[in-house]
C-alpha positions as CSV (number, residue, x, y, z in Angstrom):
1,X,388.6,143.6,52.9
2,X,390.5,140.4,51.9
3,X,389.0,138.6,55.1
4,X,385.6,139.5,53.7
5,X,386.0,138.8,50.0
6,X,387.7,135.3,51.1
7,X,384.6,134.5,53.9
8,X,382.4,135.0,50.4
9,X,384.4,132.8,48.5
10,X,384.1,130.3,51.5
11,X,380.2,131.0,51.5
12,X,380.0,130.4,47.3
13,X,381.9,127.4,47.4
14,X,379.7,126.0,50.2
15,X,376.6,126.3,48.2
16,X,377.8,125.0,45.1
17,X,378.7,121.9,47.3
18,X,375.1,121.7,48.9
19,X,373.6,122.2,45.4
20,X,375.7,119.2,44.2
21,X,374.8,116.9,47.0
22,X,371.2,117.7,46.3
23,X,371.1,116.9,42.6
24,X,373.6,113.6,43.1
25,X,370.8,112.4,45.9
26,X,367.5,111.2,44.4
27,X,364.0,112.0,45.7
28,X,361.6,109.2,46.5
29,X,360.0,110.7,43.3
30,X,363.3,110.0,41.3
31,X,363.5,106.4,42.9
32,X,359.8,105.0,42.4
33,X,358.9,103.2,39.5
34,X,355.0,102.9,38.1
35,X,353.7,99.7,38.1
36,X,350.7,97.7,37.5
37,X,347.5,99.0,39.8
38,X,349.4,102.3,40.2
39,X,346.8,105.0,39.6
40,X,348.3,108.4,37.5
41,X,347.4,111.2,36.6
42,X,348.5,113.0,33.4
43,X,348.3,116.4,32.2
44,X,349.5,118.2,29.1
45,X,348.8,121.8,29.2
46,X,346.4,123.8,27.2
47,X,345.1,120.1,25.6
48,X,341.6,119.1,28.0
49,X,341.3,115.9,25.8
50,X,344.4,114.7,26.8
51,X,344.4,115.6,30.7
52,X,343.3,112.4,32.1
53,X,343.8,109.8,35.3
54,X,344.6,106.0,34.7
55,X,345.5,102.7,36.3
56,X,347.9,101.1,35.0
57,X,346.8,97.9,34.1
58,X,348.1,93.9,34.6
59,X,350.2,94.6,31.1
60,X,352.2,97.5,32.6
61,X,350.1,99.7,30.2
62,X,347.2,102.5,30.4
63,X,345.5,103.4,27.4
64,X,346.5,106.8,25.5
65,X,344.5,109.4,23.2
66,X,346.3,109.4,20.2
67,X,349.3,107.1,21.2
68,X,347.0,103.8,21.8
69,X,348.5,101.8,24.2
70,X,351.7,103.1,26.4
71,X,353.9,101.3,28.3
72,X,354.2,102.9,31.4
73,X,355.8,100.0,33.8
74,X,359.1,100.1,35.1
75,X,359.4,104.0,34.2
76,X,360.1,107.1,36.5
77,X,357.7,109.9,36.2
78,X,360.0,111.5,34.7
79,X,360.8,109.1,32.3
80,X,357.1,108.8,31.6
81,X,356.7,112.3,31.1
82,X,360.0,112.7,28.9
83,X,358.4,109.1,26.9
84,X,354.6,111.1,26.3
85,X,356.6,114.3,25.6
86,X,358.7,112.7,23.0
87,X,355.7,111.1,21.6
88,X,353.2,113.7,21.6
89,X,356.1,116.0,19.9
90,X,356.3,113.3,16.8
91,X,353.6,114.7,14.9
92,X,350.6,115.6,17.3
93,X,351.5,118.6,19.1
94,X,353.9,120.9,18.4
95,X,355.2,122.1,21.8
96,X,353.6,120.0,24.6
97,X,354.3,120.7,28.5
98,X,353.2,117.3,30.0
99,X,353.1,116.9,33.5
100,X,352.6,113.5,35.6
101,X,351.6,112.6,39.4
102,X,350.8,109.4,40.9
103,X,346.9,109.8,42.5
104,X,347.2,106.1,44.0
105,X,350.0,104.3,44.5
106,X,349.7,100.3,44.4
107,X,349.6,98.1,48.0
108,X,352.3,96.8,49.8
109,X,351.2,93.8,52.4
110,X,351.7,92.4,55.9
111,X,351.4,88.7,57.0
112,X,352.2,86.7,60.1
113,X,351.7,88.5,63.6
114,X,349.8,91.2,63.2
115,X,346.7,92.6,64.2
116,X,345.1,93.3,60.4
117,X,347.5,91.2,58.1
118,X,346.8,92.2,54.5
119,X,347.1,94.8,51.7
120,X,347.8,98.7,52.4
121,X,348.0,101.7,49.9
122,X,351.3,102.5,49.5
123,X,352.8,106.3,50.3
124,X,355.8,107.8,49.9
125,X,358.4,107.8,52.8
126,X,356.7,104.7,54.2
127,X,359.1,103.0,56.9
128,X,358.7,99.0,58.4
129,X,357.8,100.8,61.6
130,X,354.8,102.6,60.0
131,X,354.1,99.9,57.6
132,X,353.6,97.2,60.2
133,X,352.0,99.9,62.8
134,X,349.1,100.3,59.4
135,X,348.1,96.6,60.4
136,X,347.4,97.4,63.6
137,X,350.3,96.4,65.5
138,X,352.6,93.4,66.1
139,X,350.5,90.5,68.0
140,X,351.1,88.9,71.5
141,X,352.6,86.1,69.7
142,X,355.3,88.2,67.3
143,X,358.7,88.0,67.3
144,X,360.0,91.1,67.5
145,X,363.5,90.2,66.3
146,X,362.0,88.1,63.1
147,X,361.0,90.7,60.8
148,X,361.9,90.1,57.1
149,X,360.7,91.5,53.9
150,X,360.7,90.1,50.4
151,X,361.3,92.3,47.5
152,X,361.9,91.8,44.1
153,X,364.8,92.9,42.7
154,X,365.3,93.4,38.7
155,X,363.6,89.8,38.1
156,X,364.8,88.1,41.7
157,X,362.6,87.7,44.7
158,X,364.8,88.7,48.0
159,X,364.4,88.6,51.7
160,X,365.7,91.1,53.4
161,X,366.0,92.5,57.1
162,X,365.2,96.3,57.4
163,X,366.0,98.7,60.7
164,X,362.6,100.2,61.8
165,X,363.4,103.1,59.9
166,X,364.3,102.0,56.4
167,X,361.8,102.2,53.7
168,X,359.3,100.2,52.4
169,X,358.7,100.0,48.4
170,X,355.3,98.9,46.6
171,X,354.4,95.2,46.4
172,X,357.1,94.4,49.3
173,X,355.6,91.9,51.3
174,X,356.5,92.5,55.1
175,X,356.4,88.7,57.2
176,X,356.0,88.6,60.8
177,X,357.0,85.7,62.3
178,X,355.5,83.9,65.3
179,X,357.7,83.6,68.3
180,X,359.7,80.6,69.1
181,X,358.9,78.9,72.3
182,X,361.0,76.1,74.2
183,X,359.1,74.4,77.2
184,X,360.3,74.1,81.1
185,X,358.5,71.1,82.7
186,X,359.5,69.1,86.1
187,X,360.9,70.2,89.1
188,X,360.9,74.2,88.4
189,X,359.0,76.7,90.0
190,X,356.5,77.8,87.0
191,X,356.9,75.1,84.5
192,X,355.2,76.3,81.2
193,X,356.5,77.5,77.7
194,X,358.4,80.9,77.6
195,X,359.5,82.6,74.2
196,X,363.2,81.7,73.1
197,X,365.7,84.1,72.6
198,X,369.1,83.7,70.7
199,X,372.5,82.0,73.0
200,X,369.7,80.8,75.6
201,X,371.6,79.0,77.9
202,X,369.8,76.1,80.3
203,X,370.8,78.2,83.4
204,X,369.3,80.9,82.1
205,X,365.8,79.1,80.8
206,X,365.5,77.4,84.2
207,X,366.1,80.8,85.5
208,X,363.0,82.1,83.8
209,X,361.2,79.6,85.0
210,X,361.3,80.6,88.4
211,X,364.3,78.8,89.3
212,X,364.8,74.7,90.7
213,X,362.4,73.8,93.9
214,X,363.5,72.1,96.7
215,X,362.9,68.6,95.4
216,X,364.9,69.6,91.8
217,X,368.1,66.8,90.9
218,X,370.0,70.2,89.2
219,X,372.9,67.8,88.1
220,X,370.7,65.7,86.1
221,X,368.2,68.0,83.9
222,X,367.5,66.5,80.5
223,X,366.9,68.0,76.9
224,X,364.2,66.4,74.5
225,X,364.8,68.0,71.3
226,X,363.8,67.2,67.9
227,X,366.3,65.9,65.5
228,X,365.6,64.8,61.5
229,X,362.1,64.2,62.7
230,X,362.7,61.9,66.0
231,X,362.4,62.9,69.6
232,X,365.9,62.5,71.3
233,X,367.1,62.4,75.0
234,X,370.6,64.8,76.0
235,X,372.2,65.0,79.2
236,X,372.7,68.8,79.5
237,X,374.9,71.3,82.0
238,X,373.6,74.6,83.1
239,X,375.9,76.2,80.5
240,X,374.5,74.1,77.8
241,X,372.6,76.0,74.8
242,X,369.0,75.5,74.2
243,X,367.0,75.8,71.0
244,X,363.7,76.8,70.0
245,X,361.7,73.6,70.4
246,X,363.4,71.9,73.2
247,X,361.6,70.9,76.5
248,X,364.2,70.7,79.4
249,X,363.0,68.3,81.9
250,X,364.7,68.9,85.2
251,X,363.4,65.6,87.8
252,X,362.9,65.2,90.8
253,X,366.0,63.7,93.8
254,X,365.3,60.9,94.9
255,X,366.8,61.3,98.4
């Protein structure tokens, strides 16, 4: 009997726990604030006239029966709906049971390399991977590994790197960035321009390609890089690192 009564004290105490985690963590609901182009819709029970949808407008405000103007940016829902209850309670209504949703939610937007750069209705549990997959796609030319997004923070402007799975907040603005490129010309075997990679090592660019020919002076391959502006000349080993930009020349033996 004591095994049993102390497995349902074990039991109790485990959903009191759970019940705690789940108020202390906050919803996506909890967590997104109304903003300008945000479409809501508002209803206060038993009271037709004031039952209504609105976008929220430049100002941060939508236009109210009998309270005029409300400000409504920055707010929760449920801090809207405590704000209108409040309000409506000061002299209007006696008891009123208001009750918010958000109909539209405002864009977030994509540019660089992808397919259908622009703006996209925002929804809630939106990731980067989903976010970037609603513009069709990353483009031959992206860089997978170059993926910021600039948010604004109280009144700051932030860029910030996400994992695929983190989530993406209305009016971030997701940048895709082109793919670095550093050029193999002379004495390889398929001279052309091949994307960069980070800790790219000359050995390993003249590797890619396609390796030295028969013909190829490996002792004395040459970097042209940009520096401030001006095109300069460096002797280079094989364990030498590259940059995005360079174009390793690798000439021809002369014997």
């Amino acid at each position: 009997m004591s095994i049993l009564r102390h497995c349902i004290t074990l039991l109790f105490a485990f959903i009191l726990v759970c019940e705690a985690v789940a108020v202390e963590t906050p919803s996506q609901r909890d967590i997104y604030r109304i903003g300008p182009n945000d479409v809501i819709r508002i209803q206060v029970f038993g009271e037709e006239e004031l039952s209504l949808e609105r976008k929220v407008e430049g100002d941060g405000k939508i236009d109210f029966p009998l309270l005029g103007a409300v400000p409504v940016e920055g707010k929760t829902v449920q801090e809207l709906q405590r704000y209108l209850t409040s309000h409506l309670a000061s002299g209007y209504l006696r008891h009123p049971k208001v009750s918010i949703s958000i109909v539209r939610h405002r864009n977030f937007y994509v540019s660089g390399e992808v397919k259908t750069p622009g703006g996209f209705p925002y929804e809630e549990g939106l990731t980067l991977q989903k976010a970037v997959a609603m513009s069709g796609g990353l483009t031959e030319k992206s860089d997978k590994t170059e993926i910021s997004v600039r948010r604004v923070i109280g009144q700051v402007a932030e860029s910030l790197r996400l994992e695929p799975d983190d989530l993406i907040m209305p009016d971030d603005l997701i940048v895709v960035a082109q793919v670095k490129k550093f050029y193999v010309n002379g004495e390889v075997k398929k001279p052309g321009d091949y994307a960069y990679e980070k800790g790219l090592t000359v050995h390993k660019a003249i590797t890619m390609a396609g390796g030295f020919t028969e013909k190829a002076s490996k002792g004395s391959t040459k970097v042209l890089r940009i520096v401030e502006g001006k095109e300069e000349t460096f002797e280079m080993t094989l364990d030498s690192l590259t940059y995005p930009g360079d174009i390793i020349v690798v000439p021809q033996r002369f014997f």
